[in-house]
MISETOR-990211 format. One record per residue (C-alpha): residue in one letter; z, x, y. Coordinates in Angstrom, 1 decimal, padded with zeros to 4 digits. Each point is the difference from the previous one (the first is absolute). Layout:
<zamis>
+------+--------+--------+--------+
! type !     zz !     xx !     yy !
+------+--------+--------+--------+
!    A !      Z !      X !      Y !
...
+------+--------+--------+--------+
</zamis>
This chain:
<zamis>
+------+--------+--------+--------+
! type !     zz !     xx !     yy !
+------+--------+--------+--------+
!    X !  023.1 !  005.1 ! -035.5 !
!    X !  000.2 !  002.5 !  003.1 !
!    X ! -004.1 !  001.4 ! -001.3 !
!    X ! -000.9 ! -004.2 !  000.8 !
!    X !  001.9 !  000.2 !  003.1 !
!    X ! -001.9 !  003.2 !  001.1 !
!    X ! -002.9 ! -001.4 ! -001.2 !
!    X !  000.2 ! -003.3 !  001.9 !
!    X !  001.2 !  002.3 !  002.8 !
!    X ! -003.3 !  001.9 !  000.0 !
!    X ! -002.2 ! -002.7 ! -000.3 !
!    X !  001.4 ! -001.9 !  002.9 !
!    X !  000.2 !  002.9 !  002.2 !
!    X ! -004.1 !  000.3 ! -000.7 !
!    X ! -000.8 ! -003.5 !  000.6 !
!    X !  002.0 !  000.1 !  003.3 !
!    X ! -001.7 !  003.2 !  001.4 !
!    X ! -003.7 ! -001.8 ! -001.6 !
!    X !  000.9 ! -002.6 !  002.1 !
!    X !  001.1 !  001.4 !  003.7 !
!    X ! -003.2 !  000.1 !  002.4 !
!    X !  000.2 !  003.1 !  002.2 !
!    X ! -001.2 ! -000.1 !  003.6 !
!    X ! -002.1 !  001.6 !  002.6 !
!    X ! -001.7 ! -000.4 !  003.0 !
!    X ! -003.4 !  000.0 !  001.1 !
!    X ! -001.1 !  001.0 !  003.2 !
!    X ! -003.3 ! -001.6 !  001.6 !
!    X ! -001.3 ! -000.7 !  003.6 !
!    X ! -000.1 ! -003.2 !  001.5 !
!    X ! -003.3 ! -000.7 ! -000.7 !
!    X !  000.0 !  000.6 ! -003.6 !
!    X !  002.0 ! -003.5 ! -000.3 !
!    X ! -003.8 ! -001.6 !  000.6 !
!    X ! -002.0 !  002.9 ! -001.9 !
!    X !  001.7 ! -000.4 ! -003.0 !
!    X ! -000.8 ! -004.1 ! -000.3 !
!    X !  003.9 ! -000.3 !  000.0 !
!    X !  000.6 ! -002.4 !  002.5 !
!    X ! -003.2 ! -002.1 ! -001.2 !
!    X !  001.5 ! -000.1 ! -003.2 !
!    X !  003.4 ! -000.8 !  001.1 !
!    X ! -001.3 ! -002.9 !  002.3 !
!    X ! -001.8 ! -001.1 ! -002.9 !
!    X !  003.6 ! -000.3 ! -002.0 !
!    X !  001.7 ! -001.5 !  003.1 !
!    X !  002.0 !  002.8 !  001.0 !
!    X !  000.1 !  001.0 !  003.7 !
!    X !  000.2 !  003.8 !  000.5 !
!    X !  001.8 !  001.6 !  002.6 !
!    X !  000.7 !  003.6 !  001.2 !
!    X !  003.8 !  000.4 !  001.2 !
!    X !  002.0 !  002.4 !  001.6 !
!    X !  002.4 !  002.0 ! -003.0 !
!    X !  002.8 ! -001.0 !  002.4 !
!    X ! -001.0 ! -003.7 !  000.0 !
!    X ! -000.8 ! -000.4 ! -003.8 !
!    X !  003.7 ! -001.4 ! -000.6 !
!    X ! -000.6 ! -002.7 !  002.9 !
!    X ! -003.0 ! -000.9 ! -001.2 !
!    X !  001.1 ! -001.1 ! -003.6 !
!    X !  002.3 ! -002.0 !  001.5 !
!    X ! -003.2 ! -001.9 !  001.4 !
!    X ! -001.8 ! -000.2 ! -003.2 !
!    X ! -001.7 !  003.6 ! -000.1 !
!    X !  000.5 !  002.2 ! -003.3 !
!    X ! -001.5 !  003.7 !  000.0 !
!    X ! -003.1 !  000.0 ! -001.7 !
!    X ! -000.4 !  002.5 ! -003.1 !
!    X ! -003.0 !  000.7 ! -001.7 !
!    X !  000.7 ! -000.2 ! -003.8 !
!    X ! -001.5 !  002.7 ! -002.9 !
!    X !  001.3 ! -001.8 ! -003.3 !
!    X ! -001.6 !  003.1 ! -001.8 !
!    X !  002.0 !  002.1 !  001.7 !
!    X !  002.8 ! -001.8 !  000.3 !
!    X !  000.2 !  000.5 !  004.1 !
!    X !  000.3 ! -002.1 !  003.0 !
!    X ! -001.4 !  001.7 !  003.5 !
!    X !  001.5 ! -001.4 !  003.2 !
!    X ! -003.0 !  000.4 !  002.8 !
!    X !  000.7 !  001.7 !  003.0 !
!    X ! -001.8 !  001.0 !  003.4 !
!    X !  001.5 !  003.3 !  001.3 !
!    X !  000.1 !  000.4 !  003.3 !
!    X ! -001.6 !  003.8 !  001.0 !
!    X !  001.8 ! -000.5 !  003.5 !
!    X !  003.7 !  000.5 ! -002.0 !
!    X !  000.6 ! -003.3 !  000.9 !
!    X !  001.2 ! -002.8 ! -003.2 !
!    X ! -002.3 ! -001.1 ! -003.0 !
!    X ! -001.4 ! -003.2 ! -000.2 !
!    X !  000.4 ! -001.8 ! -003.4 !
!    X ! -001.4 ! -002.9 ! -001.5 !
!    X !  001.3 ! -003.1 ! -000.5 !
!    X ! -001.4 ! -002.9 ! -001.0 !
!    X !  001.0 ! -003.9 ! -000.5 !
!    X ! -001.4 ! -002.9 ! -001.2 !
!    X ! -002.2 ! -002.3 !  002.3 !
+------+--------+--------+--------+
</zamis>
């Protein structure tokens, strides 16, 4: 009885790590959001896309905004897009909502 438990214990405990999504960032400039046929795309799906302050992320959800993440379902990982700022001054992230 306590080899199925272990079992059952191990199996779970596999799925659950299979399952968890790790994250990163990526780092682009500001121009790259038109370069890379993102926001063309995006439009396309009816999503507005936004850069935002880091600070300001949390007040813009409340408006509607999420943080966009580009998804690899191969790799099981979700990258938040960022802007750093060379100047030491905050990241940009971006958000988007729908239109």
């Amino acid at each position: 009885m306590i080899e199925l438990v272990g079992l059952l214990y191990g199996i779970g405990k596999d799925i659950v790590t299979y399952l968890q999504w790790s994250e990163e960032i990526r780092a682009v400039d500001l121009p790259w959001l038109e370069k890379s046929g993102l926001k063309q795309l995006a439009e396309k799906d009816g999503l507005e896309l936004v850069w935002s302050k880091s600070k300001k992320a949390e007040s813009r959800i409340l408006d509607g905004y999420e943080i966009f993440y580009e998804i690899d379902k191969i790799k099981r990982v979700r990258r938040k897009i960022i802007v750093k700022d060379s100047a030491g001054n905050e990241d940009l992230v971006l958000m988007a909502k729908p239109k």
